[in-house]
C-alpha positions in Angstrom: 111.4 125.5 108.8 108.3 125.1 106.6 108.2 126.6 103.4 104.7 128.1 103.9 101.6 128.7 105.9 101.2 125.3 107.9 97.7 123.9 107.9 96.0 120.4 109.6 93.9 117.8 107.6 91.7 116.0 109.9 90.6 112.0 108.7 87.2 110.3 110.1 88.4 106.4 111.4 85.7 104.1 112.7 86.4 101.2 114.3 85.9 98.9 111.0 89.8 99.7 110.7 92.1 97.5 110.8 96.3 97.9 111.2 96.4 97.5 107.5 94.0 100.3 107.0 96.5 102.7 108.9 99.6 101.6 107.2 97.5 102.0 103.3 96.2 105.2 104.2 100.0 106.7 105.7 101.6 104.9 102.3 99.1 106.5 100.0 99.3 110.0 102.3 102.6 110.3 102.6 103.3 108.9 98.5 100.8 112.3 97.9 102.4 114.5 100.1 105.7 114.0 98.1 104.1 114.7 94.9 102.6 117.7 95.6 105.0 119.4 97.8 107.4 119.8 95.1 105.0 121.7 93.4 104.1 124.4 96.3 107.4 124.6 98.2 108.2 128.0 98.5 111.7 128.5 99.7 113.8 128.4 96.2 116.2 125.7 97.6 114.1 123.3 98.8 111.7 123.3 95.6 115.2 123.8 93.6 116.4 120.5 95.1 113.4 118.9 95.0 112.9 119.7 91.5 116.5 118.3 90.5 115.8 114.5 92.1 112.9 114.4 90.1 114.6 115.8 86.6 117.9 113.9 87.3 114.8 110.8 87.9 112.7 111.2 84.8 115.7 111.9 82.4 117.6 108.5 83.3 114.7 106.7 83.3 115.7 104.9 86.7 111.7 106.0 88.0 109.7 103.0 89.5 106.9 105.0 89.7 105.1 102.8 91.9 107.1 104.1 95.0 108.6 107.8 93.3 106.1 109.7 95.8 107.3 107.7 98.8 111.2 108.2 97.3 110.5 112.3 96.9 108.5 112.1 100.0 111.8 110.6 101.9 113.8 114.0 100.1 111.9 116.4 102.1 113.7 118.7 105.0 111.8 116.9 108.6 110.2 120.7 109.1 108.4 119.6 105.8 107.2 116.5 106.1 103.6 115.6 107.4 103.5 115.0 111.4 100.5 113.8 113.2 99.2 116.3 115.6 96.8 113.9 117.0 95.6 110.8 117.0 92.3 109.4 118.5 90.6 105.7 117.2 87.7 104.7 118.9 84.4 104.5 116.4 84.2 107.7 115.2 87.8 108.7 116.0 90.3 110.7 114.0 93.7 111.6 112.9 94.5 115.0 112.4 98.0 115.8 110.4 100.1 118.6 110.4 101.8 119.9 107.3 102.6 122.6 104.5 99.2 124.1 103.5 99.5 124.7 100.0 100.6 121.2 99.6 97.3 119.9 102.0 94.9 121.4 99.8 96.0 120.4 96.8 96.1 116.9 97.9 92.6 117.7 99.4 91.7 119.1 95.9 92.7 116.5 93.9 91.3 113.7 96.3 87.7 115.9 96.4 88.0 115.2 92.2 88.6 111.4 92.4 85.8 111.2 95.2 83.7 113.2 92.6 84.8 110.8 89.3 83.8 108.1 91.3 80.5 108.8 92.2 79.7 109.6 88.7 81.3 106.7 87.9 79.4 104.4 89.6 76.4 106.0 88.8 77.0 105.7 85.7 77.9 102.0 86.3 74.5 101.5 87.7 72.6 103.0 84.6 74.7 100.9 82.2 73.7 98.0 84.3 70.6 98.9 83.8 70.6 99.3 80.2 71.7 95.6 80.2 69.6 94.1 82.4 66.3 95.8 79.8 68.2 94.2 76.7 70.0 90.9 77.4 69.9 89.9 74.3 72.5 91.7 73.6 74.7 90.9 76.5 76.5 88.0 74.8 74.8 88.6 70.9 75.1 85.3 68.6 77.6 85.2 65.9 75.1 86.3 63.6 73.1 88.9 64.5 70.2 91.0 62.2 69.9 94.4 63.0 66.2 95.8 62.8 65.5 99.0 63.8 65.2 98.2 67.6 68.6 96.6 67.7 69.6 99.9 65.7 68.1 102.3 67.8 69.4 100.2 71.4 73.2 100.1 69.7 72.9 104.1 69.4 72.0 104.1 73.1 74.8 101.9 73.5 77.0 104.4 72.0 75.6 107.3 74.2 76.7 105.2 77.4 80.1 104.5 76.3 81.2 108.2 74.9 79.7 109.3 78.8 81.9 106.5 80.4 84.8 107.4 78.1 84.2 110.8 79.2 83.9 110.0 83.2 87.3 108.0 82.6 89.1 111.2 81.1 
């Protein structure tokens, strides 16, 4: 029995995928899924038991977090965990899952913020780039270097770029 409102997340494939693609994309699903749906379960046992694995986890220090969502993910009741609905891969094709909805959109919500970090990310990528290619002097600067007041006024720039890329990084 699910612990909430069940809901469907539907995932564009083109045929540029390969098997690999699939089996990254249900790791890194199903590593998410287990993540979140501790935090959204609503029947009191099932996020009370949940909840306990990853306490009694963190507090003997026995976590290899590389594979914890895939170990919490393998601690949800079968009614929980995500099924696929449907499957279709031809180019476009899609896979449409089936799980808790509470737990679908905050994957969905957190995945919308890395799409959007990225994007910034690179753009900022491309305008540091840019700033580079305009002074290359200062790509690989001698051992000895004067600073005049062009060189003083490109290294505030400089500054500018990395506070905005420390800032994009979090």
């Amino acid at each position: 029995m699910a612990s909430g409102p069940v809901g469907t997340i539907e995932i564009s494939v083109d045929g540029a995928w390969d098997i690999q693609d699939l089996f990254h994309l249900s790791e890194s699903l199903t590593e998410s899924y287990g993540y979140f749906l501790p935090l959204v379960a609503q029947e009191d046992d099932v996020r009370a038991q949940l909840h306990s694995i990853v306490q009694g986890q963190f507090w003997r220090g026995d976590i290899e977090t590389r594979r914890f969502g895939l170990f919490l993910y393998r601690q949800i009741p079968k009614g929980e965990g995500l099924r696929i609905k449907s499957f279709h891969y031809s180019s476009p094709g899609t896979l449409v899952l089936v799980g808790v909805l509470s737990a679908l959109l905050l994957a969905a919500r957190v995945a919308s913020k890395w799409v959007d970090s990225f994007e910034k990310l690179f753009d900022l990528y491309a305008k540091i780039d840019k700033y580079f290619q305009a002074r290359k002097r200062l790509v690989k600067p001698s051992r000895k270097t004067e600073i005049d007041d062009q060189t003083g006024l490109d290294l505030d720039e400089a500054r500018v770029l990395l506070f905005e890329l420390a800032d994009c990084l979090g």
